[in-house]
Biotite code that builds the C-alpha atoms (Angstrom):
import biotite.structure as struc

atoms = struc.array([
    struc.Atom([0.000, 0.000, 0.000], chain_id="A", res_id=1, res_name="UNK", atom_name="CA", element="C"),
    struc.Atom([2.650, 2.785, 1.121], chain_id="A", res_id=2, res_name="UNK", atom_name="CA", element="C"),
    struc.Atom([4.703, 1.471, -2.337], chain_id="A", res_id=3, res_name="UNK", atom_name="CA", element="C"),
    struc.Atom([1.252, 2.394, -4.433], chain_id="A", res_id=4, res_name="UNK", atom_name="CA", element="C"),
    struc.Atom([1.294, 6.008, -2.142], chain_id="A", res_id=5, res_name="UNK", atom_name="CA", element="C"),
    struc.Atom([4.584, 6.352, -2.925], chain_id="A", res_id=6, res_name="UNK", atom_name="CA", element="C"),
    struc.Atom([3.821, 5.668, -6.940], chain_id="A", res_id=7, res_name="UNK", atom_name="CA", element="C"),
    struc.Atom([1.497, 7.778, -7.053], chain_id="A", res_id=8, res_name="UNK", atom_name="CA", element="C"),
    struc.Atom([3.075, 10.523, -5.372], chain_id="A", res_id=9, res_name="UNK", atom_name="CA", element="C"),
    struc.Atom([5.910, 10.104, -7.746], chain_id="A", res_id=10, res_name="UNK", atom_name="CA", element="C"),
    struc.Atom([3.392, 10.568, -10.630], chain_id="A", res_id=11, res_name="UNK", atom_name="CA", element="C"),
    struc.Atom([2.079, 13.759, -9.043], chain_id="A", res_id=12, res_name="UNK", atom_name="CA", element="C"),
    struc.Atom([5.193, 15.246, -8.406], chain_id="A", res_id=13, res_name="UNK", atom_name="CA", element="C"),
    struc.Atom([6.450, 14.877, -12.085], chain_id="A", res_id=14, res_name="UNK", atom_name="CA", element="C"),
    struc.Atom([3.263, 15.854, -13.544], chain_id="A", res_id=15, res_name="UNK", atom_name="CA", element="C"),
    struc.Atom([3.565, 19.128, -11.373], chain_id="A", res_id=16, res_name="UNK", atom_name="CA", element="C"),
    struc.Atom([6.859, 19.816, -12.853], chain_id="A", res_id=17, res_name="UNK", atom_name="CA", element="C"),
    struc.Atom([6.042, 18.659, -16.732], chain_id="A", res_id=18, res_name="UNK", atom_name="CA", element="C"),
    struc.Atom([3.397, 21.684, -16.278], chain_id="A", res_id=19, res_name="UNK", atom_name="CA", element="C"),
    struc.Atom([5.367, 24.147, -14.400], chain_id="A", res_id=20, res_name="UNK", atom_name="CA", element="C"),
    struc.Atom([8.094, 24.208, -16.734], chain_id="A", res_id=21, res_name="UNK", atom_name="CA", element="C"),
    struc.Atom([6.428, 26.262, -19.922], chain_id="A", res_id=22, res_name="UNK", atom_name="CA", element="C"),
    struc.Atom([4.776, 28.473, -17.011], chain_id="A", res_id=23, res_name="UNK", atom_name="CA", element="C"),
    struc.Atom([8.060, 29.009, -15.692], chain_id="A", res_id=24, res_name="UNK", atom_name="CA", element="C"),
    struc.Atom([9.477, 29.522, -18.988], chain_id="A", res_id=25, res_name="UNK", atom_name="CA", element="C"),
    struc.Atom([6.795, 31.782, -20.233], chain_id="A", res_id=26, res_name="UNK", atom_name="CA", element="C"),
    struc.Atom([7.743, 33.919, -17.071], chain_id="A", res_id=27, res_name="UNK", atom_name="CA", element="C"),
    struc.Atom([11.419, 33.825, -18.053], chain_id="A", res_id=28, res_name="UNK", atom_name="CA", element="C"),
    struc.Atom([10.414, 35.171, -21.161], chain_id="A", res_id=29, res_name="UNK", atom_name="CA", element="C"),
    struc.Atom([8.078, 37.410, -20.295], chain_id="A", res_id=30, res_name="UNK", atom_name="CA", element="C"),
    struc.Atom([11.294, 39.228, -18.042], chain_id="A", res_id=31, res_name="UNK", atom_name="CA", element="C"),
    struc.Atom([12.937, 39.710, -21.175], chain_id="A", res_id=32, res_name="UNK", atom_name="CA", element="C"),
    struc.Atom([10.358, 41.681, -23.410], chain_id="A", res_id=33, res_name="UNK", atom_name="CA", element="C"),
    struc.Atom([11.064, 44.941, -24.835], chain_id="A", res_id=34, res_name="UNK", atom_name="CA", element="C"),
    struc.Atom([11.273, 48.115, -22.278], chain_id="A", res_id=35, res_name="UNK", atom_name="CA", element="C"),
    struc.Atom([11.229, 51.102, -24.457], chain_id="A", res_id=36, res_name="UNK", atom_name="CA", element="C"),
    struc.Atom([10.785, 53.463, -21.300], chain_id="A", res_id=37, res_name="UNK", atom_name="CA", element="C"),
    struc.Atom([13.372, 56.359, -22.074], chain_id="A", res_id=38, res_name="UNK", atom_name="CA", element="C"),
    struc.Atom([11.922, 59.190, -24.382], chain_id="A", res_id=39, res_name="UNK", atom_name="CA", element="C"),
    struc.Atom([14.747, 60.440, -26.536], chain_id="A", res_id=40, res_name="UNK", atom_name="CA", element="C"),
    struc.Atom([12.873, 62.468, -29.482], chain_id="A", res_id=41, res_name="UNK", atom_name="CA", element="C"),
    struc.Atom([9.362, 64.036, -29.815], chain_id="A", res_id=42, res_name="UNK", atom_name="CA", element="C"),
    struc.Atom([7.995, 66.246, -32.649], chain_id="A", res_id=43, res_name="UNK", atom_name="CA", element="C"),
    struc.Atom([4.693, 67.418, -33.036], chain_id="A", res_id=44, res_name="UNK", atom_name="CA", element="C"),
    struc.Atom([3.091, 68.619, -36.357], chain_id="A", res_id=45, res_name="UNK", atom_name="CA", element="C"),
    struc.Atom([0.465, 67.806, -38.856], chain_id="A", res_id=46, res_name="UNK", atom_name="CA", element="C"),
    struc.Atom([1.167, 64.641, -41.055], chain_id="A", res_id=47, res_name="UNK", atom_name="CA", element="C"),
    struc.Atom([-2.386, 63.377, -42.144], chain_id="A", res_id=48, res_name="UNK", atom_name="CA", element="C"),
    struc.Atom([-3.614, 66.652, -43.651], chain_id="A", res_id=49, res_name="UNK", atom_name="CA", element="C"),
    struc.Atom([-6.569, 67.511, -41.172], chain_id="A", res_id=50, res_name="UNK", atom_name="CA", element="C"),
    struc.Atom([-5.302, 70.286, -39.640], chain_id="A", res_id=51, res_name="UNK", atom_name="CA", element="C"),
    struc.Atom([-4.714, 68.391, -36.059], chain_id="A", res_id=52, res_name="UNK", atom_name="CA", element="C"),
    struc.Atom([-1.169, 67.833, -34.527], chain_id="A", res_id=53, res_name="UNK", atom_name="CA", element="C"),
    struc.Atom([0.251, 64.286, -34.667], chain_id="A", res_id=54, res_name="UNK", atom_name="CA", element="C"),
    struc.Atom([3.226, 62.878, -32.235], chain_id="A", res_id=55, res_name="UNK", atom_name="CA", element="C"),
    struc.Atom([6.311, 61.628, -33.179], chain_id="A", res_id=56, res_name="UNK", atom_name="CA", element="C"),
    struc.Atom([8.143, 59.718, -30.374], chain_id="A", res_id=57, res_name="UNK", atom_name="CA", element="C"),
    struc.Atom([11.323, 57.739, -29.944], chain_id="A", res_id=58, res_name="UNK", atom_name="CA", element="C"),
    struc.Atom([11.914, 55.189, -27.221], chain_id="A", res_id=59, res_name="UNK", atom_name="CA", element="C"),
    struc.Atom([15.065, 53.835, -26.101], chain_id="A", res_id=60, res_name="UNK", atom_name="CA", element="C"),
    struc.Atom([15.157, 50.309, -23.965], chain_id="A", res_id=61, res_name="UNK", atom_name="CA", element="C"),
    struc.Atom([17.677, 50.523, -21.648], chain_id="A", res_id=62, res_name="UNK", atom_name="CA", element="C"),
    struc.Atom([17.452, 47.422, -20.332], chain_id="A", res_id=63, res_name="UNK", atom_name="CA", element="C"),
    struc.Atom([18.500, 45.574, -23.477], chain_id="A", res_id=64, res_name="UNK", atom_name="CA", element="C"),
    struc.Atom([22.331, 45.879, -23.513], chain_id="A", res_id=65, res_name="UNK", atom_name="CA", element="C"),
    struc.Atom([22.446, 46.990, -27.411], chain_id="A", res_id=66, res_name="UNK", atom_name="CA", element="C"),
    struc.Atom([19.949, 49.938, -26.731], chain_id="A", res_id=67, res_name="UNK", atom_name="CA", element="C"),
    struc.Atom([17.623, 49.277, -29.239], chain_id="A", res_id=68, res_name="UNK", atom_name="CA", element="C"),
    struc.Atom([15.376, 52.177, -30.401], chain_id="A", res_id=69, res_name="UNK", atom_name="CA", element="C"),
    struc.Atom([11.745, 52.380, -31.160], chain_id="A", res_id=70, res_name="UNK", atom_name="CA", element="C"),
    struc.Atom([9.944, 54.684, -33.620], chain_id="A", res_id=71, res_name="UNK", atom_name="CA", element="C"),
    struc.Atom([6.460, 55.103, -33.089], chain_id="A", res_id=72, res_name="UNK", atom_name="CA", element="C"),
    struc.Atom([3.631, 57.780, -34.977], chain_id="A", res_id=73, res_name="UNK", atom_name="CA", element="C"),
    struc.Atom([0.496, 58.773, -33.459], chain_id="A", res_id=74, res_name="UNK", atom_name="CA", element="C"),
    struc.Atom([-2.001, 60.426, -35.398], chain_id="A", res_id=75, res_name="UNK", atom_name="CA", element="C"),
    struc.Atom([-4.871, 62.316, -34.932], chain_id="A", res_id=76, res_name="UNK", atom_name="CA", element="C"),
    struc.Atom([-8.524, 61.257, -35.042], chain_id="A", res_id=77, res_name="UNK", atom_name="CA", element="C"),
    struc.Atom([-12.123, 62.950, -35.151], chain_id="A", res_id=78, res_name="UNK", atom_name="CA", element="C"),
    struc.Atom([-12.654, 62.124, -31.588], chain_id="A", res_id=79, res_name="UNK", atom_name="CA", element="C"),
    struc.Atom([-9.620, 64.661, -31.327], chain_id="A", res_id=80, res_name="UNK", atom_name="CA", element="C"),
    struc.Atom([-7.696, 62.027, -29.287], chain_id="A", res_id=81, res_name="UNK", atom_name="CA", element="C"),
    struc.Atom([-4.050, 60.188, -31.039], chain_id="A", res_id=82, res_name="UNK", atom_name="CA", element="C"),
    struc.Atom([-4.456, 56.796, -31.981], chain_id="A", res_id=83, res_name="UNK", atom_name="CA", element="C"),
    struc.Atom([-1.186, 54.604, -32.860], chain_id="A", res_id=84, res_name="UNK", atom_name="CA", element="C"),
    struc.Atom([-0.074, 54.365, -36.558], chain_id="A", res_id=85, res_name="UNK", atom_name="CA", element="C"),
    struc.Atom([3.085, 53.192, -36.704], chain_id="A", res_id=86, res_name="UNK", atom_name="CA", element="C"),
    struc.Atom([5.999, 51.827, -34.550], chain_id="A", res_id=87, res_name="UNK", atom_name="CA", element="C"),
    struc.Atom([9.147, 50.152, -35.766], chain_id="A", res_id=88, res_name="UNK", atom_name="CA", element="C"),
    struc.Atom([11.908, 48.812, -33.584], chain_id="A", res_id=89, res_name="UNK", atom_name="CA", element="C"),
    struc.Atom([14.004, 47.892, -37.860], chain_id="A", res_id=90, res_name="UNK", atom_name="CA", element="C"),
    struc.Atom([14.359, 51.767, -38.725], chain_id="A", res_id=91, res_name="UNK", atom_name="CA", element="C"),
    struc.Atom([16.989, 52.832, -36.246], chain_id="A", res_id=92, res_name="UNK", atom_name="CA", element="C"),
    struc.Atom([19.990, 50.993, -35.836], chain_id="A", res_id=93, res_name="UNK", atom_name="CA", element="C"),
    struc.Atom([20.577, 49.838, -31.949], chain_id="A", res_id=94, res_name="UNK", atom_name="CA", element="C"),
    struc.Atom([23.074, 52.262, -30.432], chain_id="A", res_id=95, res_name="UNK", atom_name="CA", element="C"),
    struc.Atom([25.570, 49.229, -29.520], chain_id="A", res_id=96, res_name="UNK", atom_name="CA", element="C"),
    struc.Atom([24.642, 46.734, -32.326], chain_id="A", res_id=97, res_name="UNK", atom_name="CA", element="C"),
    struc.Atom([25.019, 42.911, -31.943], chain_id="A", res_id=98, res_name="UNK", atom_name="CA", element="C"),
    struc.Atom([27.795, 42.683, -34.725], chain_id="A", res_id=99, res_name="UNK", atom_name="CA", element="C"),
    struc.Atom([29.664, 45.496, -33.576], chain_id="A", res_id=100, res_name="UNK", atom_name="CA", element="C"),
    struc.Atom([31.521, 43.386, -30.269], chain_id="A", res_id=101, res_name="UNK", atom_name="CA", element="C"),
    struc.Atom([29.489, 45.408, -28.071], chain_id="A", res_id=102, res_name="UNK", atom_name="CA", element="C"),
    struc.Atom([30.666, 48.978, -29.072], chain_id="A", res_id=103, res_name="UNK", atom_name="CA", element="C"),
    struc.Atom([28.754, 51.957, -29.594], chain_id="A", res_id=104, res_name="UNK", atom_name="CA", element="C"),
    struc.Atom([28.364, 52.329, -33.186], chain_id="A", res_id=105, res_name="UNK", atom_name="CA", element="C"),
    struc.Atom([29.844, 56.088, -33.782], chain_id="A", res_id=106, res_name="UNK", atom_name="CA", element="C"),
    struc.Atom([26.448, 57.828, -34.962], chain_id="A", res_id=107, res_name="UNK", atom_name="CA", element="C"),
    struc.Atom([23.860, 60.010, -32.721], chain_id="A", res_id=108, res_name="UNK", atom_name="CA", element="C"),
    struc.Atom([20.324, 59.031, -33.009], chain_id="A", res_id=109, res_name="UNK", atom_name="CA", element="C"),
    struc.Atom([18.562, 60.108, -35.982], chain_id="A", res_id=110, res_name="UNK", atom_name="CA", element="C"),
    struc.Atom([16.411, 63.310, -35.670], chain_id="A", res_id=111, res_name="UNK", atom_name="CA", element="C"),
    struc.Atom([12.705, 63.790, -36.855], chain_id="A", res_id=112, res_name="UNK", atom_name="CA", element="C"),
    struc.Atom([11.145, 66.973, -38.276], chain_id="A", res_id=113, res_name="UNK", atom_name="CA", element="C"),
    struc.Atom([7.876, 67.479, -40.105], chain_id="A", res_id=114, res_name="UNK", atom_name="CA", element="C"),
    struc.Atom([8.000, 70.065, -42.984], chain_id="A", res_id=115, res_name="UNK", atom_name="CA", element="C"),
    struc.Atom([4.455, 71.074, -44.572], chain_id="A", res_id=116, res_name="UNK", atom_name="CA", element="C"),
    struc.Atom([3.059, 68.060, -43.992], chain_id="A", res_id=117, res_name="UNK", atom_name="CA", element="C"),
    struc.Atom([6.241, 65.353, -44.958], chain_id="A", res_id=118, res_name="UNK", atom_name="CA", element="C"),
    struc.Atom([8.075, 62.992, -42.095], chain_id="A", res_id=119, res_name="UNK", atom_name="CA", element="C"),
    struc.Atom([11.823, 63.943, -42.576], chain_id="A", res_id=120, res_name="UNK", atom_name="CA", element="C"),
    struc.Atom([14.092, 61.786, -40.878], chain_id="A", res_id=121, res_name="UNK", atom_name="CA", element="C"),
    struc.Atom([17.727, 62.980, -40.941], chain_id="A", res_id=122, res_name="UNK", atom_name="CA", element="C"),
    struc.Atom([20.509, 60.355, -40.316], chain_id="A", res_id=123, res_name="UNK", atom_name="CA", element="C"),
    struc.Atom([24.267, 60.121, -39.472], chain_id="A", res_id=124, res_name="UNK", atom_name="CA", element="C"),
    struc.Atom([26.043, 57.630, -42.031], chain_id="A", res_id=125, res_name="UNK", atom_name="CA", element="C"),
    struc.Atom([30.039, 56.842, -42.885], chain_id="A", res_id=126, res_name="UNK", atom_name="CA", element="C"),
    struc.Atom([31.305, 59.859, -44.252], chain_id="A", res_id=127, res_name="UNK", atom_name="CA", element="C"),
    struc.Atom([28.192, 61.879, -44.198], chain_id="A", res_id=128, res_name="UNK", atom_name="CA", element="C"),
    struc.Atom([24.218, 62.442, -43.567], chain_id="A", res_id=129, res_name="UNK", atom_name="CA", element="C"),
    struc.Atom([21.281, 60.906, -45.204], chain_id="A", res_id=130, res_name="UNK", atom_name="CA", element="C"),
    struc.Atom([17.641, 62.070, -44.702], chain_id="A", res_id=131, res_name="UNK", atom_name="CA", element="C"),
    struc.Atom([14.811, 60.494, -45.759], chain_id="A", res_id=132, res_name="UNK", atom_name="CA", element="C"),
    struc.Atom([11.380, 62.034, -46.671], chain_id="A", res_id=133, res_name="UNK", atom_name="CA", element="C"),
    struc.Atom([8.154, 59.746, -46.119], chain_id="A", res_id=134, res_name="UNK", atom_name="CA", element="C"),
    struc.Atom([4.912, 61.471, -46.923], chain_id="A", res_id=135, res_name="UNK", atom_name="CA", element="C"),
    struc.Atom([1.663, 59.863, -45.734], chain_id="A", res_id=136, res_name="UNK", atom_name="CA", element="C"),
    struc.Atom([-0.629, 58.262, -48.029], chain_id="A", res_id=137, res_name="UNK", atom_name="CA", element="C"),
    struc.Atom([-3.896, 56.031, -48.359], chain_id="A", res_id=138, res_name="UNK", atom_name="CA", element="C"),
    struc.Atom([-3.249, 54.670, -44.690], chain_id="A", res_id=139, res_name="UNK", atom_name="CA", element="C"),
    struc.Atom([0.602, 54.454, -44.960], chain_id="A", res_id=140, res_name="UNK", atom_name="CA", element="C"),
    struc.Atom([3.857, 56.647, -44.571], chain_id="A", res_id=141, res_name="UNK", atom_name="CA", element="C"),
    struc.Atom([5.444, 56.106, -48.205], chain_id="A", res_id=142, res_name="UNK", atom_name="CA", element="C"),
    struc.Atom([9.427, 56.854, -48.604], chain_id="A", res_id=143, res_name="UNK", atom_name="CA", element="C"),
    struc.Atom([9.585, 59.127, -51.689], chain_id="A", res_id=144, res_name="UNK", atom_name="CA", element="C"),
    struc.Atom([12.420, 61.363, -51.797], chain_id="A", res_id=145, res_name="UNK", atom_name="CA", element="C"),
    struc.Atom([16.342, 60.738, -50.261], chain_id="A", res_id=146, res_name="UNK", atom_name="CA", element="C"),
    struc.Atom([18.779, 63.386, -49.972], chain_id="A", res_id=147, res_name="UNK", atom_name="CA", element="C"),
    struc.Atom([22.499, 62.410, -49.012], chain_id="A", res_id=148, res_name="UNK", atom_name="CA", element="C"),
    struc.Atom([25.666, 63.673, -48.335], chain_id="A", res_id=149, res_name="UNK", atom_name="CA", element="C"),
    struc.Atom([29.301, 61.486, -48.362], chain_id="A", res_id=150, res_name="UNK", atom_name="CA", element="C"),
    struc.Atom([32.774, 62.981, -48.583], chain_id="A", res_id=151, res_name="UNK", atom_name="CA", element="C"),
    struc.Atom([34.325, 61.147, -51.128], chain_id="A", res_id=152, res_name="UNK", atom_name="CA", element="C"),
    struc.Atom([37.658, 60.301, -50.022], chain_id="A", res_id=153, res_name="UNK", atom_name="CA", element="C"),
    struc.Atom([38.218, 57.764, -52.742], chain_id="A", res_id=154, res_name="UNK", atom_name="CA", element="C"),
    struc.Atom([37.971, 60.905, -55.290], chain_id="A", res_id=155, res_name="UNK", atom_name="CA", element="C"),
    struc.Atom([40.653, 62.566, -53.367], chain_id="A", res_id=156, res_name="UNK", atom_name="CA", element="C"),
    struc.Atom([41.326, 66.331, -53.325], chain_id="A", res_id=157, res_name="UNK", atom_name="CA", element="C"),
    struc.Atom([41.481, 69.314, -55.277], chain_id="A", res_id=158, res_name="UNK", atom_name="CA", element="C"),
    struc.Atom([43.915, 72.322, -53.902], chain_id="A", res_id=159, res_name="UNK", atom_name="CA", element="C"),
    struc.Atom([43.143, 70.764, -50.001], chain_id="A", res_id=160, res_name="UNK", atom_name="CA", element="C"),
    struc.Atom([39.896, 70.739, -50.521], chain_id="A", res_id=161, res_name="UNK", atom_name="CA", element="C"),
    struc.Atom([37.470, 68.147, -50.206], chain_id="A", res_id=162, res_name="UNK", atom_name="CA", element="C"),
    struc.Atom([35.308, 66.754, -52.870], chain_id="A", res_id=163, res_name="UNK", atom_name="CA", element="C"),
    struc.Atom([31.634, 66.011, -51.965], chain_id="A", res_id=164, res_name="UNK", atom_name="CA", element="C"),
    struc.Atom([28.620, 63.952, -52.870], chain_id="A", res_id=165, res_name="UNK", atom_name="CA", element="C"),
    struc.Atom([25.668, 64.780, -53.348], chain_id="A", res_id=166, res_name="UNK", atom_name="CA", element="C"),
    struc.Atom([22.778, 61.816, -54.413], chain_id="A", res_id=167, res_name="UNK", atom_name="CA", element="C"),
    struc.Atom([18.903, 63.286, -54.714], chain_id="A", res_id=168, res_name="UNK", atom_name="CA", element="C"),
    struc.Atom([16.831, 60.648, -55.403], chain_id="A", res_id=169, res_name="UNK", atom_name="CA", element="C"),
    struc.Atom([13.042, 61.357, -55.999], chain_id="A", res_id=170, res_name="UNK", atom_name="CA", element="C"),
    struc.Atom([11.573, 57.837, -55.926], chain_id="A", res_id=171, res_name="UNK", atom_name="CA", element="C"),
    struc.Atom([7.693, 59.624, -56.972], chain_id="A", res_id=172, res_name="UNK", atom_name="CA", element="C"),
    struc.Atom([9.396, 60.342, -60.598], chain_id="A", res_id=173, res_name="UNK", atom_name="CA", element="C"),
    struc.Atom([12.041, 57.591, -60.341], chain_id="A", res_id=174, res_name="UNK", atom_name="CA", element="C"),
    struc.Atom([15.574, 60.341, -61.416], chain_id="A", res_id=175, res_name="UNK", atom_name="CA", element="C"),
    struc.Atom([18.641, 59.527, -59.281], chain_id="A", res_id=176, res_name="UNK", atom_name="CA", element="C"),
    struc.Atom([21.224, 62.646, -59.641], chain_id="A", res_id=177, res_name="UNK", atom_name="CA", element="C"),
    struc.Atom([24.331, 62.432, -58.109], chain_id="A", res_id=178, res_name="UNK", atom_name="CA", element="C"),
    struc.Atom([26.476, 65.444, -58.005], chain_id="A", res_id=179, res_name="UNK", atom_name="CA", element="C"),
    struc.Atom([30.373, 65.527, -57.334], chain_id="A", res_id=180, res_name="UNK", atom_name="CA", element="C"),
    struc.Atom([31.600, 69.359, -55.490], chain_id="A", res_id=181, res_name="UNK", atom_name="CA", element="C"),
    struc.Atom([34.819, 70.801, -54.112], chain_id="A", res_id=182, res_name="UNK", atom_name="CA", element="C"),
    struc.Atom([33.881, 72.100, -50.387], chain_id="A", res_id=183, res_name="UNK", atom_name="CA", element="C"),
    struc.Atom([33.477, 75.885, -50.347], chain_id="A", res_id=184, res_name="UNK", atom_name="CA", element="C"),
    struc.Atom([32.706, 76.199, -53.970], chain_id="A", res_id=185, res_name="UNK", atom_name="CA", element="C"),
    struc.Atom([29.340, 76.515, -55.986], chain_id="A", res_id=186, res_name="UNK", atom_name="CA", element="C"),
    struc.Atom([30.082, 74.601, -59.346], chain_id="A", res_id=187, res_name="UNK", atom_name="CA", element="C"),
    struc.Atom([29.363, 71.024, -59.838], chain_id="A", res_id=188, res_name="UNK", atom_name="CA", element="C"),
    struc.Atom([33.003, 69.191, -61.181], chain_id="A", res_id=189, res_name="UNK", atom_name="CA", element="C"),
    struc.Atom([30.319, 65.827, -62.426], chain_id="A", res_id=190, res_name="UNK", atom_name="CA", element="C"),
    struc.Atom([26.804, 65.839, -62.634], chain_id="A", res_id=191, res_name="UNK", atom_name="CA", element="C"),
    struc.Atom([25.320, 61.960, -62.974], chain_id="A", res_id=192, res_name="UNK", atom_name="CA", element="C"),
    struc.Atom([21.664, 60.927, -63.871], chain_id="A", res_id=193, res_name="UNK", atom_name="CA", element="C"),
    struc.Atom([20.001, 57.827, -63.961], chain_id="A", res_id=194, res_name="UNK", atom_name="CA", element="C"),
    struc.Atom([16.414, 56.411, -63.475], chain_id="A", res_id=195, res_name="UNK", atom_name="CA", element="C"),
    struc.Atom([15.550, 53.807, -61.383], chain_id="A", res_id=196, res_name="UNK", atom_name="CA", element="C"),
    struc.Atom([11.567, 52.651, -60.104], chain_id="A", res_id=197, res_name="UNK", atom_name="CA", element="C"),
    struc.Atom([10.810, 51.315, -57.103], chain_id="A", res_id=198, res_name="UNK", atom_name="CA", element="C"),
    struc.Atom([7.542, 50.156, -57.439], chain_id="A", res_id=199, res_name="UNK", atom_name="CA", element="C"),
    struc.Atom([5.532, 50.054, -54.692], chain_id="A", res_id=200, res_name="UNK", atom_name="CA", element="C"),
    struc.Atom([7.405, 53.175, -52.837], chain_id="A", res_id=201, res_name="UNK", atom_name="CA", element="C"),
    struc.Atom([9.160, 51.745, -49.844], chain_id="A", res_id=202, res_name="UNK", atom_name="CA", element="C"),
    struc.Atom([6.840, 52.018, -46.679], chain_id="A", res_id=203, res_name="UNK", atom_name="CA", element="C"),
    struc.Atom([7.821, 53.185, -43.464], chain_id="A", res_id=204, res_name="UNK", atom_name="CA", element="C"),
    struc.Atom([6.719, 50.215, -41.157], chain_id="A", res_id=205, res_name="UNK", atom_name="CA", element="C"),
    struc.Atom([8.947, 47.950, -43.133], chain_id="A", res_id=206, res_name="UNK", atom_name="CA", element="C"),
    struc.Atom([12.085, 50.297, -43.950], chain_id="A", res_id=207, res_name="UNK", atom_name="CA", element="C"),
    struc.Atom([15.577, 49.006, -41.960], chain_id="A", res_id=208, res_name="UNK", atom_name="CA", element="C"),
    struc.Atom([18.514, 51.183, -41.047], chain_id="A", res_id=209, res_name="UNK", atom_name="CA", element="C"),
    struc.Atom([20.183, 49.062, -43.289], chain_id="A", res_id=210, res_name="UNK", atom_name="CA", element="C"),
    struc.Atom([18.468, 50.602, -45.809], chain_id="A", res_id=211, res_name="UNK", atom_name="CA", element="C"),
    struc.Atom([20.531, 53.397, -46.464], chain_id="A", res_id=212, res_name="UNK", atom_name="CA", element="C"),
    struc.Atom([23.017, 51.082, -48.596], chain_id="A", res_id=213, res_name="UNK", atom_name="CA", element="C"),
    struc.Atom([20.390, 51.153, -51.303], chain_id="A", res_id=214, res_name="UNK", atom_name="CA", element="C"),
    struc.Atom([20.261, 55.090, -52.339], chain_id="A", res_id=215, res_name="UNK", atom_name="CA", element="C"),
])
């Protein structure tokens, strides 16, 4: 009799575990979700044409050791309150990314603006800046013009002075000009033009940092 106790207690005992394990997983996972808690940008402005302000924020988790960043775009609604439209953890790159050994990866975190009625997003990149202008849409933030500026150190120099360049890229009418300068001066050394579509426009929910390689 006490063996058949002892059985059963046996089978009690591992069935508690079995079942405890997921929940106790589950909670171990649940202790590592994202805490985007620390506020580090914040423009106002109108975006969806009626007149209203809409909120730009950006959230930094601090608890996650490469400091990831979160985007996120409230707009406004007829109720006059902000409802949630967007938020992307894939458009700014982590300020200590995972392939970078743990270091901080050189650039400050991208700023926002809004300029009669388009998102601007202005970025540090190797040599240079990039901004990016997304304009809203039928529901959605579309990506349709790119402005950057590299110094060319490849090109070299011209009496000390650096050459620049200059890529404008309207992706509404598809022309890509790139434009080579000396620092300081007003005339253009090469001017280069090309077309290229990108059909649908690039949406803001599923642009990545990484991104930038491609204008």
């Amino acid at each position: 009799m006490q063996m058949v106790l002892s059985l059963k207690n046996s089978v009690i005992i591992f069935i508690f575990i079995l079942f405890s394990f997921p929940l106790n997983l589950s909670a171990q996972n649940s202790s590592v979700k994202e805490h985007y808690t620390y506020q580090v940008r914040e423009e106002h402005g109108d975006l969806n044409g009626d007149g209203k302000m809409d909120r730009i924020i950006v959230e930094m988790d601090t608890l996650d050791e490469t400091r990831p960043l979160r985007l996120q775009i409230f707009l406004s609604q007829p109720n006059g309150k902000l409802a949630l439209a967007v938020s992307s953890t894939k458009i700014i790159e982590p300020q200590y990314p995972v392939g970078n050994q743990g270091k901080f990866n050189g650039y400050q975190i991208p700023d926002f603006f809004i300029e009669k009625g388009i998102l601007k997003m202005w970025s540090e990149i190797k040599g240079g800046n990039i901004t990016y202008d997304f304009k809203y849409n039928n529901g959605s933030f579309e990506l349709i013009y790119v402005n950057k500026l590299t110094n060319n150190a490849t090109k070299g120099y011209i009496d000390e002075k650096t050459i620049f360049t200059e890529t404008k890229f309207d992706l509404v009418t598809g022309i890509r000009t790139e434009i080579d300068e000396i620092s300081g001066s007003d005339k253009a050394l090469k001017v280069r033009k090309k077309r290229v579509l990108i059909r649908p426009l690039p949406k803001i929910q599923d642009f990545k940092f990484s991104d930038k390689e491609l204008y």
